[in-house]
N, C-alpha and C positions, 0 to 999 in steps of 0.2 A: 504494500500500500504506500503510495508517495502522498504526502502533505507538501501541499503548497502553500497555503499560506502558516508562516510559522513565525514565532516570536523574533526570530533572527533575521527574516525577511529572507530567506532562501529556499527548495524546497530540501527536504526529509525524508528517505526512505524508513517506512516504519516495520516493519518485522515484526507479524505474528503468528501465533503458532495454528496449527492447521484446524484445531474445534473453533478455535477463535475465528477463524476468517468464514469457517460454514455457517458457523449465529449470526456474524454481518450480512453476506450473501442474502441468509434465508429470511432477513427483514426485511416487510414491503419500506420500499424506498419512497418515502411523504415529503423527504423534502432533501436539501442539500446537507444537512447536519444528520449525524449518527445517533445523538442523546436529543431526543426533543420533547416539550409539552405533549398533549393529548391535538392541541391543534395545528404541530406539526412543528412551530417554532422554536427556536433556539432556547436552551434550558437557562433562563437567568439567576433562577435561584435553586440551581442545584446541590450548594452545601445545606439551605435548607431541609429538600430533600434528604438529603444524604444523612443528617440527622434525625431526620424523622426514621429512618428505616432503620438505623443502627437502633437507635431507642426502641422502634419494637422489637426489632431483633432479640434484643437483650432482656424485653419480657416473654420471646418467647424462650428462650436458654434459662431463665429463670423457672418457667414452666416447670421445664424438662427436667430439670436440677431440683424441683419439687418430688417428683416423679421418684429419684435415687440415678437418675441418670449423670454420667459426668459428661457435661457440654461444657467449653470455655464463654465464659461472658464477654460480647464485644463491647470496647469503653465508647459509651456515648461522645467521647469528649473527642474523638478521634475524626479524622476527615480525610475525604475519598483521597487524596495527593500520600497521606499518609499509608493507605492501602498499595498504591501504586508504588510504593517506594520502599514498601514493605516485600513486596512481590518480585521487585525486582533486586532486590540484595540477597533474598532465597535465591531467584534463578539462575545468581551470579556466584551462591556458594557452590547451588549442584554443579554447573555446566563451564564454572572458571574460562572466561569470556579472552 
């Protein structure tokens, strides 16, 4: 996948991995953006989101962890950049870049 427009004003070959690219593929295409509203537009307050979902997340782990199950709690206080940066320092231990 190439990005073109990019913070550095250049483009970006992005590299991902093959389940990744068939979830993009297999969304209908609404609009020019990948993450969008319900009306198609560009996600502006996606740390919102992004809070809202960890918060339930984490009551529904809390559920589970009622239950006698052992699930890890995700920290509400955390933000998608953090996921992304978390994911990518795992795939830089297994696969030593």
């Amino acid at each position: 996948m190439t990005l073109t427009k990019t913070k550095i004003r250049s483009p970006r070959v992005l590299r991902l991995f093959a389940p990744a690219m068939r979830v993009l593929r297999a969304q209908p295409q609404r609009s020019k953006f990948v993450f969008t509203d319900e009306a198609g537009d560009h996600l502006a307050y996606a740390s919102d989101r992004w809070r809202k979902l960890v918060t339930r997340a984490a009551k529904t782990v809390g559920e589970q962890q009622r239950r006698g199950r052992v699930v890890e709690v995700p920290d509400p206080a955390s933000r998608c950049h953090d996921l992304r940066h978390t994911f990518a320092i795992h795939w830089l231990h297994v696969y030593r870049c």
